[in-house]
C-alpha positions, 0 to 999 in steps of 0.5 A: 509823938504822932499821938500828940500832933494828932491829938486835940489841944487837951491832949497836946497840953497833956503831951506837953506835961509828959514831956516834961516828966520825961525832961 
């Protein structure tokens, strides 16, 4: 998501947990 790569690294590990959610 373009969220995420604009985001800041909190929001990148936040993205990353998602991520997995949806995994």
């Amino acid at each position: 998501k373009i969220e995420c790569y604009l985001g800041h690294l909190l929001i990148m590990i936040n993205c990353r947990l998602l991520r997995v959610y949806i995994l």
